[in-house]
RODO-2510 file (C-alpha; in nm, 4 decimals, decimal comma):
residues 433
     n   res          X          Y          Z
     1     x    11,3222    -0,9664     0,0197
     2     x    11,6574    -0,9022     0,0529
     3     x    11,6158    -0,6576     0,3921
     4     x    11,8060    -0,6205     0,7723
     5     x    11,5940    -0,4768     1,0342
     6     x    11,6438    -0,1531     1,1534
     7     x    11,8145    -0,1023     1,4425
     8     x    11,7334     0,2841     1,4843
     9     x    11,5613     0,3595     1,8580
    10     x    11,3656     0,6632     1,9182
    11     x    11,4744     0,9563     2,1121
    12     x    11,4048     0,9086     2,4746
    13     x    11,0648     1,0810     2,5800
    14     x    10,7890     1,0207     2,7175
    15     x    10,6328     0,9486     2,3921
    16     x    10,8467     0,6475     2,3487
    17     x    10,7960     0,5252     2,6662
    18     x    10,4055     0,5378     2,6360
    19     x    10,4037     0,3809     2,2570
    20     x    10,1105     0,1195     2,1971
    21     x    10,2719    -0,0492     1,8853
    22     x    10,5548    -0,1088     1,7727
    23     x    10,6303    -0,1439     1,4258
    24     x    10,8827    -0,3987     1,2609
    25     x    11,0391    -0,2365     0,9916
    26     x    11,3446    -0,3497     0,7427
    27     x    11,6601    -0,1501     0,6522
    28     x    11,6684    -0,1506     0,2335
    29     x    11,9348    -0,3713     0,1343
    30     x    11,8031    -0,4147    -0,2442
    31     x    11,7129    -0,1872    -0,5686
    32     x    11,3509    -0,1260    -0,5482
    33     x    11,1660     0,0575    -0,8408
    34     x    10,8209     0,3211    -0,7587
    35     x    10,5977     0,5720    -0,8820
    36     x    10,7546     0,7851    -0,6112
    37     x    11,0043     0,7610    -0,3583
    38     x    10,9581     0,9635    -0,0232
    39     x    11,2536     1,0655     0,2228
    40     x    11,1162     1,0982     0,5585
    41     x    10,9312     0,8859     0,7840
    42     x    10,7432     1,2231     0,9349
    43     x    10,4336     1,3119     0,9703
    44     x    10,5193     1,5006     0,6282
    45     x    10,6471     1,1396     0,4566
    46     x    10,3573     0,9565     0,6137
    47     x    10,0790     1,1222     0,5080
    48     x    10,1933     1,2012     0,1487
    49     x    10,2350     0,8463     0,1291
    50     x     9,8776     0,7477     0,2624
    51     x     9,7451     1,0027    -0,0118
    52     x     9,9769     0,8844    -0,2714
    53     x     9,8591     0,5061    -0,2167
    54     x     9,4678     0,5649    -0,1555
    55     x     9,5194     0,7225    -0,5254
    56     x     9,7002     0,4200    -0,6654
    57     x    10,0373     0,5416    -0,6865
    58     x    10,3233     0,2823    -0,5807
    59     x    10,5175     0,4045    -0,2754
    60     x    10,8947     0,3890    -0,1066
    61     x    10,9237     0,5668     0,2217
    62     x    11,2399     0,5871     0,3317
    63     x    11,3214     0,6889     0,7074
    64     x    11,6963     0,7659     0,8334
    65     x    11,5990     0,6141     1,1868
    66     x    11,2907     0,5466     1,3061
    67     x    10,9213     0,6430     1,2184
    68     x    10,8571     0,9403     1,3789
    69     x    11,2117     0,9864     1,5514
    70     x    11,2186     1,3809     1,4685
    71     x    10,9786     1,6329     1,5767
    72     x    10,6844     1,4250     1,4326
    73     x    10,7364     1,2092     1,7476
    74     x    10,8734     1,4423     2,0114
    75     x    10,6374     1,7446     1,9612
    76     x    10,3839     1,9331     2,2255
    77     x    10,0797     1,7329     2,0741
    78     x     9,9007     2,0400     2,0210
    79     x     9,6660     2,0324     1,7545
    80     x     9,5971     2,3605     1,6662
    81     x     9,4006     2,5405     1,3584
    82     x     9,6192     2,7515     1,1126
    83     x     9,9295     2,7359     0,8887
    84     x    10,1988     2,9831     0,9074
    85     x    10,2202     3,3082     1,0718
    86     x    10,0623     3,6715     1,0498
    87     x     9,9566     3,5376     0,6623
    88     x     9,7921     3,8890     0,5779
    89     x    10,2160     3,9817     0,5000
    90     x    10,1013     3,7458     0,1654
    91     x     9,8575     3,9568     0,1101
    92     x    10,0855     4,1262    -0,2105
    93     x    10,1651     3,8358    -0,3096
    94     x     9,8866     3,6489    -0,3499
    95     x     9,5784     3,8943    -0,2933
    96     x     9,2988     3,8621    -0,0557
    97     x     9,1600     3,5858    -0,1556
    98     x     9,4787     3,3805    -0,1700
    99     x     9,4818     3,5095     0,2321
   100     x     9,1693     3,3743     0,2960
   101     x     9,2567     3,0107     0,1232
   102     x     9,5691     2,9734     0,3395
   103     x     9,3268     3,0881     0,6715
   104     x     9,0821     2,8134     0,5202
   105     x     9,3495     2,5543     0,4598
   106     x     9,4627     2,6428     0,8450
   107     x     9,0890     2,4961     0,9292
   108     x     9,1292     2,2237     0,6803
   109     x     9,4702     2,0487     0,8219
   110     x     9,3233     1,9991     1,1378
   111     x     9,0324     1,8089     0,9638
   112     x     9,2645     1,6054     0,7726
   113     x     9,3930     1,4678     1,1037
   114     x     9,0320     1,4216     1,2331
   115     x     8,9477     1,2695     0,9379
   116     x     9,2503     1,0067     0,9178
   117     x     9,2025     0,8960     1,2912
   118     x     8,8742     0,8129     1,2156
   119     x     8,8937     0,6310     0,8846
   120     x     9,2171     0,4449     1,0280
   121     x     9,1096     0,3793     1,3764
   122     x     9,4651     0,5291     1,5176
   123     x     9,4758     0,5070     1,9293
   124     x     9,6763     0,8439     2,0105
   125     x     9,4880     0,9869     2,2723
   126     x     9,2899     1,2783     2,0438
   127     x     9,1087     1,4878     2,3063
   128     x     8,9402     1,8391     2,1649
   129     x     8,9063     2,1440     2,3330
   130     x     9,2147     2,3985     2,3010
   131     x     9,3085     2,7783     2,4417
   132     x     9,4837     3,0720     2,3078
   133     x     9,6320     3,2470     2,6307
   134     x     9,6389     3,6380     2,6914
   135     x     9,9563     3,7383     2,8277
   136     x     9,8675     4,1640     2,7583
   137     x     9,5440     4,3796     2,7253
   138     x     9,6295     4,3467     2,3522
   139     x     9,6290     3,9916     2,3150
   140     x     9,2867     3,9671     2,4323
   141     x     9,1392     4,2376     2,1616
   142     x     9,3557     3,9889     1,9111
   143     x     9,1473     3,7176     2,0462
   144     x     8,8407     3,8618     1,9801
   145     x     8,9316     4,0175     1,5940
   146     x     9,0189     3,6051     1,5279
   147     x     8,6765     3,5313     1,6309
   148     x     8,5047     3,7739     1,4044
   149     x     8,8121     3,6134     1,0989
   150     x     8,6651     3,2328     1,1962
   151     x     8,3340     3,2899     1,1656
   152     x     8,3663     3,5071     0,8301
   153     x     8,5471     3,1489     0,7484
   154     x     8,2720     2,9587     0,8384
   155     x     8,4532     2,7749     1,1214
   156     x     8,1838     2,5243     1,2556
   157     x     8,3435     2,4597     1,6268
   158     x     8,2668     2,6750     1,9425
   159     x     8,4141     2,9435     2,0046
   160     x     8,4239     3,1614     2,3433
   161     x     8,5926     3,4888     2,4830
   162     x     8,7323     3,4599     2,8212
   163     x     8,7731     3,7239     3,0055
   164     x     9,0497     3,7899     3,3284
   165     x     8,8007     3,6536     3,5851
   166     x     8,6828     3,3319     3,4135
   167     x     9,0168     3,1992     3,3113
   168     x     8,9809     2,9517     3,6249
   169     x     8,7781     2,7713     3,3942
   170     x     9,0643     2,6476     3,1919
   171     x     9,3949     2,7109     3,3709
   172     x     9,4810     2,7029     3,7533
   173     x     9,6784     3,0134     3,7085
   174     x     9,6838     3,3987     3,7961
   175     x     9,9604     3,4774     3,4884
   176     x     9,7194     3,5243     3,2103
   177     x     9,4941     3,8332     3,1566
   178     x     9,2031     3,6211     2,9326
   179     x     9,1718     3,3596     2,6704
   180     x     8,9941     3,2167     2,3534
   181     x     8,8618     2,8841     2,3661
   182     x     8,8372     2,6926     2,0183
   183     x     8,6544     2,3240     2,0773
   184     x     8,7799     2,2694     1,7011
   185     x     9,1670     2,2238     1,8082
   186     x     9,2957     1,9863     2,0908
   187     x     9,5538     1,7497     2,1566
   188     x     9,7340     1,4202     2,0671
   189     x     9,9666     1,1868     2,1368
   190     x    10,1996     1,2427     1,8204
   191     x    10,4257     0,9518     1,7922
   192     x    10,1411     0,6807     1,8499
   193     x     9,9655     0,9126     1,5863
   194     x    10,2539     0,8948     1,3894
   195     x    10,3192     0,4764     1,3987
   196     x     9,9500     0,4793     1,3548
   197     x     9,9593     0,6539     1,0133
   198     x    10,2522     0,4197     0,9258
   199     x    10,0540     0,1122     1,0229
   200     x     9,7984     0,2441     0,7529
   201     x    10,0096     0,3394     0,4725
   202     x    10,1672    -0,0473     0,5069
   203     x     9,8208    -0,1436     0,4776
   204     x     9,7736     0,0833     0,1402
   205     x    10,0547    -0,1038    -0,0333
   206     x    10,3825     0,1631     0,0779
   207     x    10,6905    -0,0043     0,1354
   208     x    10,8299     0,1460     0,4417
   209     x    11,2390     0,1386     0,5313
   210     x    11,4281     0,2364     0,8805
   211     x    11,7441     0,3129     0,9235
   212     x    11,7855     0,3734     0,5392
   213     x    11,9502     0,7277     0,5392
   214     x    11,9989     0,8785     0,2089
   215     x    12,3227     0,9258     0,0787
   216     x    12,2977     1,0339    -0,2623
   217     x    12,0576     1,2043    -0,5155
   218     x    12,0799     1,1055    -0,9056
   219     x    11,8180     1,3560    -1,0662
   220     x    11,6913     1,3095    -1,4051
   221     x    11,3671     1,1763    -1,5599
   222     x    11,4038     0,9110    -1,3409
   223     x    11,5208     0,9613    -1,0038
   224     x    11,7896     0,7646    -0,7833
   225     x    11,7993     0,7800    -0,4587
   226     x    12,0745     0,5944    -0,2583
   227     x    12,1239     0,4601     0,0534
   228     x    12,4649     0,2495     0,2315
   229     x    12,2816    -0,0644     0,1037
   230     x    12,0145    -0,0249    -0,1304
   231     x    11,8916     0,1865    -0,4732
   232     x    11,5581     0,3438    -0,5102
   233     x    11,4431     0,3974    -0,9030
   234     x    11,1061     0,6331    -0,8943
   235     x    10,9165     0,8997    -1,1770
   236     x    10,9171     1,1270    -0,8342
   237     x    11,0932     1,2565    -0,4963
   238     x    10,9505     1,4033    -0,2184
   239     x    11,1656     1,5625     0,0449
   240     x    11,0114     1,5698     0,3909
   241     x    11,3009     1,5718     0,6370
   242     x    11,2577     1,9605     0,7833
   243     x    11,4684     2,0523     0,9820
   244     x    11,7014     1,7319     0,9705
   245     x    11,7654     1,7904     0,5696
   246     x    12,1033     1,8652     0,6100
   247     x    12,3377     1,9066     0,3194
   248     x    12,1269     1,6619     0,1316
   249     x    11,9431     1,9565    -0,0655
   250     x    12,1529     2,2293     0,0050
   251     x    11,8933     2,4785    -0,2416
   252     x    11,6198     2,3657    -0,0021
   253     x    11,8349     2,3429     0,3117
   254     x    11,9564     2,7125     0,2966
   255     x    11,5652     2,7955     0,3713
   256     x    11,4798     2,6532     0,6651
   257     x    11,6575     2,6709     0,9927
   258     x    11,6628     2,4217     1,2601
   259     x    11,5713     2,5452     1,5747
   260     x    11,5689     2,3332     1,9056
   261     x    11,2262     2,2878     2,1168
   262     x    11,2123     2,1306     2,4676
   263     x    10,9386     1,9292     2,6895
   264     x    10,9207     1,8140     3,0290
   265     x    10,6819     1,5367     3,1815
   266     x    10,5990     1,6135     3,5147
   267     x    10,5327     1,2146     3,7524
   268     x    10,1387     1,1524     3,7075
   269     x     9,8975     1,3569     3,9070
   270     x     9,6569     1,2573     4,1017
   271     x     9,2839     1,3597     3,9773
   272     x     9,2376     1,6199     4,1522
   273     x     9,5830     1,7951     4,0830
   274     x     9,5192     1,7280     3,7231
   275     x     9,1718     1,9140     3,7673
   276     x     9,3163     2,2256     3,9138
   277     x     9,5880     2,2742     3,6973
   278     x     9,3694     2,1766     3,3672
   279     x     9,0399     2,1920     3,4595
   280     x     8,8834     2,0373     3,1113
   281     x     9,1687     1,8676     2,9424
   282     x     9,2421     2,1366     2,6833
   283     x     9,5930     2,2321     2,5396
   284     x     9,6933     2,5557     2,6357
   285     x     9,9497     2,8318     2,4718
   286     x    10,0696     3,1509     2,5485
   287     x    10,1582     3,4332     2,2917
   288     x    10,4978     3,4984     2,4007
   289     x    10,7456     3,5094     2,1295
   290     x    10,9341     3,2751     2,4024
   291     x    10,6071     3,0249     2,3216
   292     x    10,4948     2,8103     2,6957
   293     x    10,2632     2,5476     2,5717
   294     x    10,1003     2,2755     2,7818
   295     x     9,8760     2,0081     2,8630
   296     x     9,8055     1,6466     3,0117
   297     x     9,8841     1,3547     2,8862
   298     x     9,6605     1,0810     2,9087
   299     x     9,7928     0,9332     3,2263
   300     x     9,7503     1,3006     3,3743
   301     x    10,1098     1,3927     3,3618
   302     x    10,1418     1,7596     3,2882
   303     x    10,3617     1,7984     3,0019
   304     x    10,5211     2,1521     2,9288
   305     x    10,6939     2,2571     2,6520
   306     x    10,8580     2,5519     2,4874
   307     x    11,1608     2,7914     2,5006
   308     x    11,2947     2,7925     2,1127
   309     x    11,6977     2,8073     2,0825
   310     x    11,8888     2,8670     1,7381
   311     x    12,2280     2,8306     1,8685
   312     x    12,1964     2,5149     1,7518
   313     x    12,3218     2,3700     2,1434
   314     x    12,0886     2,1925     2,3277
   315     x    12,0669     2,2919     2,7613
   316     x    12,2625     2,0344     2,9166
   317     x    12,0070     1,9941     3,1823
   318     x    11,6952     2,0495     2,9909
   319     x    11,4892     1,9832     3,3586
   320     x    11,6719     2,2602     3,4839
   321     x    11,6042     2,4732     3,2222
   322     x    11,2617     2,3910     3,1572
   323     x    11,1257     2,3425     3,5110
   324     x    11,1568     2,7299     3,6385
   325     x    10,9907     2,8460     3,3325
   326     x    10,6515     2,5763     3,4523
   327     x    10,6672     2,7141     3,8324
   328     x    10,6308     3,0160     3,7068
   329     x    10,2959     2,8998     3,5125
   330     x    10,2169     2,6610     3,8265
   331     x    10,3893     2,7702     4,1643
   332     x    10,2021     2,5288     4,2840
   333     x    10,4051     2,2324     4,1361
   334     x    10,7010     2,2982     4,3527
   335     x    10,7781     1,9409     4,5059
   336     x    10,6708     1,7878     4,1957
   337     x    10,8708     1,5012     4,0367
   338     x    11,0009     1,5870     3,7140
   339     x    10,9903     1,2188     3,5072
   340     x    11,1278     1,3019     3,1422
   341     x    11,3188     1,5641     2,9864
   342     x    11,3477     1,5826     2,5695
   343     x    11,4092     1,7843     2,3030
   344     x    11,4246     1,7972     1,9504
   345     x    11,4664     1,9961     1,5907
   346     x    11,1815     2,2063     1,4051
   347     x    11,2187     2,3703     1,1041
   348     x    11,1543     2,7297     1,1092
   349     x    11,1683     2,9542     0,7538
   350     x    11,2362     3,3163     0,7095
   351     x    10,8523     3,4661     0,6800
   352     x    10,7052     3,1388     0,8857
   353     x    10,5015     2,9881     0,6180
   354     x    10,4931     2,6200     0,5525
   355     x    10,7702     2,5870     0,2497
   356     x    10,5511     2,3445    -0,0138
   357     x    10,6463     2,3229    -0,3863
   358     x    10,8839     2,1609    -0,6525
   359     x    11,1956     2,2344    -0,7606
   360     x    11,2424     2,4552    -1,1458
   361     x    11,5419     2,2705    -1,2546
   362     x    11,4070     1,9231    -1,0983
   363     x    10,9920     1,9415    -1,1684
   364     x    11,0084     1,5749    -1,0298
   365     x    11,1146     1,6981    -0,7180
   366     x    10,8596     1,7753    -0,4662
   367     x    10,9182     1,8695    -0,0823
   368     x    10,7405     2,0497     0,2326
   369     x    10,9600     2,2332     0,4978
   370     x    10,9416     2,4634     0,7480
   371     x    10,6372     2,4542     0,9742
   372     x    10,7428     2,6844     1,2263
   373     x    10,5688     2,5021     1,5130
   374     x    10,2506     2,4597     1,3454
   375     x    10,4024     2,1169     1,1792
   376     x    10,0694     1,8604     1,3607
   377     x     9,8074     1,9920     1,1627
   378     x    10,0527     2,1577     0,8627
   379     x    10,2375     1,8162     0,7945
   380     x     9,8507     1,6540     0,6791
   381     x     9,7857     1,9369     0,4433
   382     x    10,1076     1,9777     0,3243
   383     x    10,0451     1,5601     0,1797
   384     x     9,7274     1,6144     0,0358
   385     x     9,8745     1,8842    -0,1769
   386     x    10,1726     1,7313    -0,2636
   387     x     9,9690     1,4279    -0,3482
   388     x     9,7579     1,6010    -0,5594
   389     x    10,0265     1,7503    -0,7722
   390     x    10,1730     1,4595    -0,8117
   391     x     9,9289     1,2965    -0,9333
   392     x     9,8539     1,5667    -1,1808
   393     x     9,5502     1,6757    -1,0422
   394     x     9,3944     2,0683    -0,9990
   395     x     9,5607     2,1951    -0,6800
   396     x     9,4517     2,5439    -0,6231
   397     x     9,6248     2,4897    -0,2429
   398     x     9,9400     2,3941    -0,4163
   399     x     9,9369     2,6460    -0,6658
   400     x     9,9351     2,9005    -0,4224
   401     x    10,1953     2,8415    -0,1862
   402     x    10,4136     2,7701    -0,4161
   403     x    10,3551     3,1267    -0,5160
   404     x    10,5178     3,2307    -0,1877
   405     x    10,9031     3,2973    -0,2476
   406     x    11,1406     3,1815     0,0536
   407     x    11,4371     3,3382     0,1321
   408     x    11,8194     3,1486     0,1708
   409     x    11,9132     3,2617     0,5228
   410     x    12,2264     3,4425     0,4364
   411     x    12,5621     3,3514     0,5987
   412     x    12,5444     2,9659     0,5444
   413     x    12,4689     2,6861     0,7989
   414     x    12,7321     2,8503     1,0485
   415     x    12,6027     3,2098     1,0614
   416     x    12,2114     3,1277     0,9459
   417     x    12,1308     3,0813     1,3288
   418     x    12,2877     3,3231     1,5121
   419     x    12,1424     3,5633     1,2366
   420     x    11,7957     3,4494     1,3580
   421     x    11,9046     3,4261     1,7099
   422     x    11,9653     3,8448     1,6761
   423     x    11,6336     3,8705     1,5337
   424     x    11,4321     3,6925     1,7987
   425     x    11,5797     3,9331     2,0282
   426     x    11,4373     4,2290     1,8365
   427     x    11,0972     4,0202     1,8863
   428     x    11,1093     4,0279     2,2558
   429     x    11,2329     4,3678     2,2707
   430     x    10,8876     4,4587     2,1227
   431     x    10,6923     4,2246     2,2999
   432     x    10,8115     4,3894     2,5908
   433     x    10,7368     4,7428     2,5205
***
């Protein structure tokens, strides 16, 4: 094969410096021909590719960097049930029962990833055990109206109510007012998940390229997809880059907006520490608009994430930035070390449901966008239902987002995010009151 090897690195975290494998991967330097052709070595890319392959299909993957280099690999590892946002605002759209599938689906993703660690033997840490945080009175009676949803759903993991005096069972912390444990979601280590899943879909037959960024689109019957060195021929496209599209799609650019997310890794704890900050290993995750998420990592490092921006600038000291927001979550942490610092992209849309579909005037085009920070769990679903259109098979799950219109953010790349920016204010002007 006519091939370089990449020479893409990941983006310094503590997910890259805790990776188990390491994958060898070649550049394409060559035309290649496929059933289907897949931009983005995601967790989006990946796992339509797995499904694509276990059904037969021939598969070309092709990643701009590295496997897992954007959010895929940098995320909070939270594994959480649900797609999308406050879905009953579909509820016109696609009726009640069309709700109640996308709530369903929610519970669904997270088995996907259950389900593909298992068959595929992936090491990346999966630990369950999860907790929606109270930060108001009204929180809490939210808490207990999702229990009531879940079970009408048939969810088959605990459940439990806390209330303000037990929460020392799952956070050393006086800032939170109660919680809802959920032994159904957890946590991860996403970018040895994520190099895991690519491991498997070499093993299925897909042909995987770094460092292969796409430079132009021929559409037709037959699509081309070009790169600086190489030509990809395929029946289909999918389009899984989120929030690093770009210009390459500017139809499907204009509807998602890239929003930057930030994580700090504290030095390892000792045991004890770990205990009283976590005391069984579960993620954790306010309800702030302003989102503080949490957890330990396997080598008991607390790792604490959060803080959206959509001015499209990154902090220049994302420590500093990051670190008062954890002190106030854990005074206690004063004098601790602060080891890494990262931060990344994710793609956020205009009503905060998972963008899945195809293109009208290009039905071979395919594509999934726009998790809104539920991308872990959303990315695996969002495959399988690509997959299955693709392949031509009954989709109900397809079918009905795709029934879900997006809007362009107005104002164009320049103006898109400060639009946003205004209307995350409104947010936490309401949260407040």
């Amino acid at each position: 094969m006519n091939a370089r090897v990449s020479r893409a690195q990941h983006a310094p975290s503590y997910y890259a410096a805790s990776l188990n494998q390491q994958l060898t991967l070649p550049s394409l330097a060559e035309e290649v021909r496929a059933d289907v052709c897949i931009v983005g070595g995601g967790f989006t890319g990946l796992n339509t590719a797995i499904e694509l392959a276990e059904k037969g299909l021939s598969v070309v993957l092709l990643e701009a960097r590295k496997i897992g280099w954007g959010a895929s690999g940098r995320n909070g590892g939270q594994l959480i049930r649900g797609v999308g946002h406050d879905v009953e605002q579909f509820q016109g759209l696609i009726g009640d029962e069309g709700v109640r599938e996308l709530k369903r689906m929610g519970l669904e993703a997270v088995e996907i990833v259950r389900q593909r660690v298992a068959r595929y033997a992936i090491d990346c840490d999966l630990t369950w055990g999860y907790c929606d945080l109270a930060n108001k009175p009204r929180d809490l009676a939210g808490f207990a109206e999702d229990v009531q949803d879940l079970q009408s759903l048939g969810y088959r993991h605990e459940l439990r109510l806390l209330q303000p005096e037990q929460m020392h069972e799952v956070v050393g912390s006086s800032r939170y007012v109660g919680g809802l444990i959920d032994m159904g979601s957890g946590h991860l280590h996403p970018l040895n998940l994520a190099l895991g899943e690519a491991a498997a879909a070499q093993a299925l037959g897909v042909r995987l390229f770094e460092d292969s960024a796409v430079t132009r689109i021929d559409y037709g019957a037959q699509v081309q997809v070009h790169t600086a060195q190489g030509l990809v021929r395929a029946d289909n496209l999918v389009l899984g880059c989120n929030a690093y599209l770009g210009d390459l799609q500017p139809r499907l650019g204009g509807k998602v907006l890239p929003a930057g997310s930030y994580i700090i890794a504290t030095e390892p704890l000792d045991e004890a520490q770990a205990r009283a900050l976590i005391p069984q290993n579960m993620a954790l995750c306010d309800q702030r608009v302003t989102v503080d998420y949490y957890r330990l990592s396997a080598d008991r490092r607390l790792l604490f994430g959060g803080a959206c921006h959509y001015s499209g600038r990154d902090p220049a000291d994302i420590a500093g930035y990051m670190r008062p927001k954890m002190l106030e979550v854990f005074p206690q942490l004063e004098g601790t070390r602060i080891d890494f610092q990262w931060g990344g992209m994710i793609g956020i849309g205009a009503n905060r449901l998972p963008q899945i579909g195809r293109l009208k005037e290009h039905p071979n085009l395919f594509y999934a966008q726009a998790y809104a920070g539920h991308g872990l769990n959303a990315t695996h679903l969002a495959g399988k239902l690509l997959a299955e259109a693709i392949a031509g098979q009954a989709s109900s799950g397809f079918d009905l987002f795709a029934k879900v219109p997006h809007m362009t953010f107005p104002g164009g790349k320049h103006l898109r995010s400060p639009l946003l920016a205004l209307g995350m204010l409104w947010h936490r002007f309401k949260e407040a009151l």
